[in-house]
ZAMARDO-832439 format. One line per field, with one value per residue (C-alpha): chain; x, y, z; residue number from 1. Coordinates in steps of 0.001 Angstrom, whole numbers. Example, Ala and Ser with C-alpha at 12.3 -4.5 7.8 and 13.67 -1.06 7.14 Angstrom:
% ZAMARDO-832439
chain	[A|A] $
east	[12300|13670] $
north	[-4500|-1060] $
up	[7800|7140] $
n	[1|2] $
This chain:
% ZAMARDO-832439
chain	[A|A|A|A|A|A|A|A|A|A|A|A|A|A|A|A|A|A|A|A|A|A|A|A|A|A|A|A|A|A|A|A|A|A|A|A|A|A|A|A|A|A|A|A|A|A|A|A|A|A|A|A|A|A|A|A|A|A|A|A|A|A|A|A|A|A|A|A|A|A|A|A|A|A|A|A|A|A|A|A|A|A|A|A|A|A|A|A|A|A|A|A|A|A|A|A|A|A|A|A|A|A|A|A|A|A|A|A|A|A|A|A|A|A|A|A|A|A|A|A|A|A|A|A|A|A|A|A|A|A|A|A|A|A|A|A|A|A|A|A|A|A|A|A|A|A|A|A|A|A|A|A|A|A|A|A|A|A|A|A|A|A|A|A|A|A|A|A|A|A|A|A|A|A|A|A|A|A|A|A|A|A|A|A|A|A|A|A|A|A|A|A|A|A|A|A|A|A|A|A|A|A|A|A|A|A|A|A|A|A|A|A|A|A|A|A|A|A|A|A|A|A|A|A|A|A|A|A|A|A|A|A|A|A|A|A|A|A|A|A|A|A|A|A|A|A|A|A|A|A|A|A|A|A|A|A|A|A|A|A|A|A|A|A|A|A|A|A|A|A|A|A|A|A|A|A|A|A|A|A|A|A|A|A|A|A|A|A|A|A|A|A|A|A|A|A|A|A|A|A|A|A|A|A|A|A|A|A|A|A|A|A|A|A|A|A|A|A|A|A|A|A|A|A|A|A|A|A|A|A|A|A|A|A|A|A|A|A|A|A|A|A|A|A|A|A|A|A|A|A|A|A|A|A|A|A|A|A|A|A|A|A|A|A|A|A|A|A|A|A|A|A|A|A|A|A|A|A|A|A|A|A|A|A|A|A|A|A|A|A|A|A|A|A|A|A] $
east	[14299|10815|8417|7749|3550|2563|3036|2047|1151|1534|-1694|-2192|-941|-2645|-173|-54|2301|-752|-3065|-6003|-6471|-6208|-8828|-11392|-8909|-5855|-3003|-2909|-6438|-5278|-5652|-2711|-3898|-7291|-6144|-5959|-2375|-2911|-4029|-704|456|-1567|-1381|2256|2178|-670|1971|4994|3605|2445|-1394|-1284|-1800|-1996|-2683|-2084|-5097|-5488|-6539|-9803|-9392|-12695|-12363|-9420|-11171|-14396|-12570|-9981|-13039|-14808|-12038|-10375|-12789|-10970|-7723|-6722|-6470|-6332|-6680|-5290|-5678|-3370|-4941|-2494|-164|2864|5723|5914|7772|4758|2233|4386|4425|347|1237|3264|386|-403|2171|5293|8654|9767|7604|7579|6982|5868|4561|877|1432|4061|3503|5497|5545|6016|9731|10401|8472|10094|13803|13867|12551|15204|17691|16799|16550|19821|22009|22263|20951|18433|16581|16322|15813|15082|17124|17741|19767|17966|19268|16437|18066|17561|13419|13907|16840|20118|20440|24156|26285|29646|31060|28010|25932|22902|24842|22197|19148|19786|16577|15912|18333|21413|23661|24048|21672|22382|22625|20771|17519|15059|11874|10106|9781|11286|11640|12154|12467|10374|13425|12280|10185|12615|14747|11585|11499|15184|14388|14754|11189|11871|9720|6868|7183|8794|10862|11169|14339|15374|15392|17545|21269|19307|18930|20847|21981|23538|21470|21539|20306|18181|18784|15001|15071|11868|8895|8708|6708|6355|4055|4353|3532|345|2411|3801|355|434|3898|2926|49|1721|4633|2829|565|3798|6493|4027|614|997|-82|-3083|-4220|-6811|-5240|-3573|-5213|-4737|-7772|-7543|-11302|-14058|-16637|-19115|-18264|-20200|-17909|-20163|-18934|-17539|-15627|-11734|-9944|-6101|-3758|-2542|-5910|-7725|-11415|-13340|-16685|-19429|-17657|-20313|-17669|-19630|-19517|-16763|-14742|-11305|-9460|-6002|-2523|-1742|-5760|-7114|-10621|-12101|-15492|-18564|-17092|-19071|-17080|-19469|-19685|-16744|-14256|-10797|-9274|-5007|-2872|-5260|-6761|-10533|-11959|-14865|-18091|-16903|-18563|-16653|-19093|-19010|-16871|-14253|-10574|-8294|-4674|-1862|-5053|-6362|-9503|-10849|-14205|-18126|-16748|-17839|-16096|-18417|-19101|-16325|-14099|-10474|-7099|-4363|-2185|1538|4633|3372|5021|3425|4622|3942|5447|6684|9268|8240|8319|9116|8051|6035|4103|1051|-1608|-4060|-6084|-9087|-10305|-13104|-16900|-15771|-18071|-15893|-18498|-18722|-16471|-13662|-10480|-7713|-3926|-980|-392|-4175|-5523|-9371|-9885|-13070|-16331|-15045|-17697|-15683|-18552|-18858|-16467|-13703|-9963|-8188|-4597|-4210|-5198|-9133|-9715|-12246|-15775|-14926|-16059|-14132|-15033|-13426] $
north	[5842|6321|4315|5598|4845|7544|7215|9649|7657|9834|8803|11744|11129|9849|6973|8993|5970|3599|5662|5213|2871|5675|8189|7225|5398|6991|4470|3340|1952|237|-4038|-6044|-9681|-8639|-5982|-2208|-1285|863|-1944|-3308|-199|381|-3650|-2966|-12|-1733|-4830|-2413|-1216|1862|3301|6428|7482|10487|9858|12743|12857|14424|12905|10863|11254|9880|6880|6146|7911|5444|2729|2783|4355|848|-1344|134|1351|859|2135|6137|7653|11541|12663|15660|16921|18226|20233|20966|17849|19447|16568|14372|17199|19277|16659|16290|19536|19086|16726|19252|19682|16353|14558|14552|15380|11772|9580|7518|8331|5695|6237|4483|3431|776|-2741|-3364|-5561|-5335|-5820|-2863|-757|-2224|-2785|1262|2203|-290|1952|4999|4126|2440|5566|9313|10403|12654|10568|6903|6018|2235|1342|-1622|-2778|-2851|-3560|-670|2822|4108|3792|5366|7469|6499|6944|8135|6420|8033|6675|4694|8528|8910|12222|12906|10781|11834|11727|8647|10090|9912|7397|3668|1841|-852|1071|1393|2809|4685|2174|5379|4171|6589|7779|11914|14247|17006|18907|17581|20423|23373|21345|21400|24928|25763|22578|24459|23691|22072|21779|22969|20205|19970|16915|15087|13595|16854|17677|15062|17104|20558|18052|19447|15604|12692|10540|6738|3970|1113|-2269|-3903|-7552|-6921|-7010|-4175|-3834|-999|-1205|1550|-18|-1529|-4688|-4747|-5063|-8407|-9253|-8167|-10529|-13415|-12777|-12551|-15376|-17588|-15879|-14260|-15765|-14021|-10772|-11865|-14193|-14099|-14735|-18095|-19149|-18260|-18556|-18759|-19058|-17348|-19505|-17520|-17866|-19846|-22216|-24535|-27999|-28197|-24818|-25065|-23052|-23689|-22998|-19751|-18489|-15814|-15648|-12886|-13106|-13442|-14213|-16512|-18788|-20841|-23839|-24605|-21238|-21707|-19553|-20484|-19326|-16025|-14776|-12572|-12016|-9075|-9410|-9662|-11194|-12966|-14860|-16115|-19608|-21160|-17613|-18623|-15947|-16561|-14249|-11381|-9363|-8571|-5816|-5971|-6014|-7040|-8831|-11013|-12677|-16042|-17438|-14205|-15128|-12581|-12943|-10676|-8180|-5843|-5086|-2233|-2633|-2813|-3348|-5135|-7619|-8734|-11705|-13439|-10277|-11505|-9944|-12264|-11223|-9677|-8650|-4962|-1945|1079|5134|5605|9483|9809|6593|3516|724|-2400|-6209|-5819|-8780|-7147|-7364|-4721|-2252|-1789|917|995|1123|404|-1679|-3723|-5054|-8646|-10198|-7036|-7981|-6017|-6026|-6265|-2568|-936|932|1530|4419|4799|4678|4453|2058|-282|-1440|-4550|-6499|-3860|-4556|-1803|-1118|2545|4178|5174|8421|8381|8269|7719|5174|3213|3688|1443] $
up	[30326|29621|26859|23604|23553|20782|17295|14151|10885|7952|5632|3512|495|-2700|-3888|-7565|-8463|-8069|-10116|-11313|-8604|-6097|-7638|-4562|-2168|-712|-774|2600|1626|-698|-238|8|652|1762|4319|3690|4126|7048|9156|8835|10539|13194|14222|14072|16496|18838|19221|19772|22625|20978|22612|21655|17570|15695|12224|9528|6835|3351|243|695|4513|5521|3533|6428|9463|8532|8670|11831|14058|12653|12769|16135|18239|21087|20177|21387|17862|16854|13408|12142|8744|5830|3567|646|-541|529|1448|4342|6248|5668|6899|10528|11162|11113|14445|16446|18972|19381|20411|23295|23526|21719|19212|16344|12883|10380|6834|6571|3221|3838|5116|8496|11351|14911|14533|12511|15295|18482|17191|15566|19188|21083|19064|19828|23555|23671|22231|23792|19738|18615|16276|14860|11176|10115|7337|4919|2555|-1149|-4848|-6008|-4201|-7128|-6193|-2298|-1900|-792|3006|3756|7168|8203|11808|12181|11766|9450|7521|4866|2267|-934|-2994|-6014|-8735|-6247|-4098|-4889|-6136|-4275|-876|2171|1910|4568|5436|6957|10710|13113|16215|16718|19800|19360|18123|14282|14523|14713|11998|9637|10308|8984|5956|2581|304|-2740|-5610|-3555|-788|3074|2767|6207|5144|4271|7783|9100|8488|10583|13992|16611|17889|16302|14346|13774|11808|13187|10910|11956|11131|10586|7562|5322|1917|195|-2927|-4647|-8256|-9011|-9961|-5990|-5207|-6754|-5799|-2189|-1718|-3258|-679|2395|2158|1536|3487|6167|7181|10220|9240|8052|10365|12727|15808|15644|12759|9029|7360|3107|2475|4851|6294|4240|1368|-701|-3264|-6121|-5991|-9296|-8854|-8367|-5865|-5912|-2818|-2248|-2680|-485|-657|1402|3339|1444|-2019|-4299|-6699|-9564|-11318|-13210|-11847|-11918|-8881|-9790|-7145|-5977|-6687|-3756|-3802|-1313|353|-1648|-4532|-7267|-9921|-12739|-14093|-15992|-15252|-14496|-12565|-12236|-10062|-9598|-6868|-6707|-5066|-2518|-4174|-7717|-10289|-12767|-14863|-17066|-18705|-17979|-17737|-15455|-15491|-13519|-13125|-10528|-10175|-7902|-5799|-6739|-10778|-13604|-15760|-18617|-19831|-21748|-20765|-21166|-19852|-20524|-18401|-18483|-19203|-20144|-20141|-18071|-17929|-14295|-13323|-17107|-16734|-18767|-16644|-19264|-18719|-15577|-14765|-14995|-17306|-16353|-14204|-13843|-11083|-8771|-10651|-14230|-16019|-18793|-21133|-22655|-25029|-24459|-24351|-22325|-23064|-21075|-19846|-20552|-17360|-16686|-15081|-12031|-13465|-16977|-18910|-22076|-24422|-25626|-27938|-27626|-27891|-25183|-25560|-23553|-20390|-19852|-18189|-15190|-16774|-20724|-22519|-25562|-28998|-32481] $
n	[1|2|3|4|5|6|7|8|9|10|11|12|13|14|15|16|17|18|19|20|21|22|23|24|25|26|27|28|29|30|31|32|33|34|35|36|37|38|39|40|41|42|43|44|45|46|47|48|49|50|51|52|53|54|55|56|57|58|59|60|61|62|63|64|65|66|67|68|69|70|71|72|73|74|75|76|77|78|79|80|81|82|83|84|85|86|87|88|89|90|91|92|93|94|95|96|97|98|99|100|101|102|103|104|105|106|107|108|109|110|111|112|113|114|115|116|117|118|119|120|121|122|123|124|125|126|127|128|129|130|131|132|133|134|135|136|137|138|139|140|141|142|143|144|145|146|147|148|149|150|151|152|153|154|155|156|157|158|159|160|161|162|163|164|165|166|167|168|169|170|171|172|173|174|175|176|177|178|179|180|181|182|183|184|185|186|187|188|189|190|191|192|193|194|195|196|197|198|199|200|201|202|203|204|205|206|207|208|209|210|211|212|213|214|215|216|217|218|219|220|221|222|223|224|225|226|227|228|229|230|231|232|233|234|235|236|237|238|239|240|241|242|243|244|245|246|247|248|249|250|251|252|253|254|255|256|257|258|259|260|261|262|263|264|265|266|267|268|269|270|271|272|273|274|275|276|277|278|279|280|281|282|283|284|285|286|287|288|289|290|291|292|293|294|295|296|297|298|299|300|301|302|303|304|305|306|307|308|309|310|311|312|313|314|315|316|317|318|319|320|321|322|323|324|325|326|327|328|329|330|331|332|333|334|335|336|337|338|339|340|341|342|343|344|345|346|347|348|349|350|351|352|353|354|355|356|357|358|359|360|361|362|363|364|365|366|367|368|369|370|371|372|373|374|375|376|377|378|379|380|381|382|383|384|385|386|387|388|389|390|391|392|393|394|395|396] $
């Protein structure tokens, strides 16, 4: 039996679900309690024994390359590139060359552990099969795909409309022989993408389901994103500690005296918190935060470089990086309903978006469910109910 050491992370995607928040980030750079999704991944493949990665790049690629060559320098990683958004069969085949005859497969844009990684591979190695798929049982199906078990046999993964909704569902980590690659071959195209689920029934040996007990997230909403955060700092420190020690508030940060900062708080290095700033559970602020005097900020995430200025109150809100919220800028926070892929999404607990660059005047309130698009500027005293395209500004 030989080790699996090489893994391909499919990262090329733009996470259209998490739009407009993904105009300038793909998803898997996307921060889920302070850490860009992908770093999940490739910690989870470093501690599964994994040296060898190929990651598969589209949209925003360098915005991924710049930041694994910075944040694992030391770590073996290839890049390959995908140059049309054409499925997730589509952006393995990109791989072929680059890896050996068996390998994992994981989807960059999920949160995993170690477990999820090392428990799909302990399948796989345990049973004469030609692939692995990590499953889990889920009351939302209907979100995934139903994946289908006859005899203990992975038969087919329907897509979201079909199977129970309270099924099993595929957790994209996997482990292939090299044979995926004729089966993509034979895979029908459908709706202009190469499904790799698609190829599972053209594998010439039996496949079978790994049941990880493992940690998977996968936030595909922007509301997850909140969800997630909250969820890992209670249920899973681990992941974002550094090494034995989970740190809520970085030593740089500078905090006024008067300024409150509840548990369940993450502040970033370099973050500058007021007087009188209120940083109330389940907030998340990124590096180079400033949060203005007398802002209460309640269940929100904050992206790096972000200014919120005085007297500002943020609830259920994310905010992408180097924005402005203006002074006195509310956004009370959720239930709101949200049309993400043309299906309205009702009483998400969520109050709004706002994307990476927007400046969001003074005194402009924001409803549950309004979405600021990148670089969009919201003048003063405004009252926004309704998506912002990227660089359009709000008018009476």
């Amino acid at each position: 039996m030989t080790d699996i050491t090489t893994a391909v992370v499919l990262a090329a995607g733009e996470g259209a679900r998490l739009r407009p928040l993904t105009r300038y980030r793909p998803k898997p750079m996307m921060a889920v309690a302070n850490r860009p999704i992908i770093e999940y991944v490739l910690d989870a493949l470093l501690a599964a024994g994994v040296t060898d990665v190929v990651v598969v790049v589209g949209h925003q690629r360098t915005r991924i390359q710049d930041h694994l060559m910075q944040r694992y320098p030391a770590v073996d990683v290839t890049y390959v590139r995908q140059h049309h958004q054409l499925g997730s069969g589509d952006a393995l085949v990109q791989a072929a060359e680059s890896v050996p005859e068996e390998f994992v497969v994981v989807n960059g844009d999920n949160v995993i552990d170690a477990t999820m990684v090392r428990e799909t591979i302990a399948r796989y190695q345990g049973s004469d099969v030609a692939a692995t798929v990590a499953v889990a049982r889920s009351d939302s199906a209907h979100e995934y795909g139903t994946v289908c078990v006859e005899n203990g046999r992975i038969t087919t993964i329907l897509d979201r409309e079909g199977g129970d909704a309270h099924g099993r569902i595929n957790v994209g980590v996997y482990v292939f022989e090299d044979t995926i690659f004729d089966a993509l071959e034979r895979t029908t195209v459908r709706s202009g993408e190469l499904s790799l689920t698609d190829a599972i029934p053209y594998l010439s040996g039996t496949v079978v389901p790994a049941v990880p007990d493992g940690v998977w997230y996968d936030p595909a909403y922007p509301w997850d994103l909140l969800r997630i955060t909250e969820q890992i700092q209670s249920a899973h420190p681990e992941l974002v500690s550094e090494g034995d020690a989970f740190v809520r508030i970085d030593d740089s940060a500078r905090i006024h005296e008067t300024a409150v900062v509840e548990e369940d708080v993450l502040v970033g290095p370099g973050c500058d918190i007021s007087a009188g700033a209120v940083l109330r559970a389940g907030t998340c602020l990124g590096s180079d935060v400033r949060i203005g005097a007398n802002s209460v900020v309640n269940r929100s995430l904050i992206g790096a470089g972000t200014t919120v200025r005085a007297s500002a109150t943020l609830c259920d809100t994310v905010v992408g990086e180097e924005a402005t919220i203006g002074e006195g800028a509310t956004a009370p926070g959720g239930p709101g309903d949200f049309v993400v892929d043309g299906r309205l999404h009702c009483n998400q607990q969520l109050g709004s978006l706002v994307s990476d660059r927007a400046d969001v005047g003074a005194n402009v309130a924001l409803s549950p469910g309004a979405r600021i698009g990148p670089d969009a500027r919201v003048p003063h005293g405004n009252t926004v109910g309704e998506s912002l395209t990227v660089e359009t500004g709000v008018v009476r």
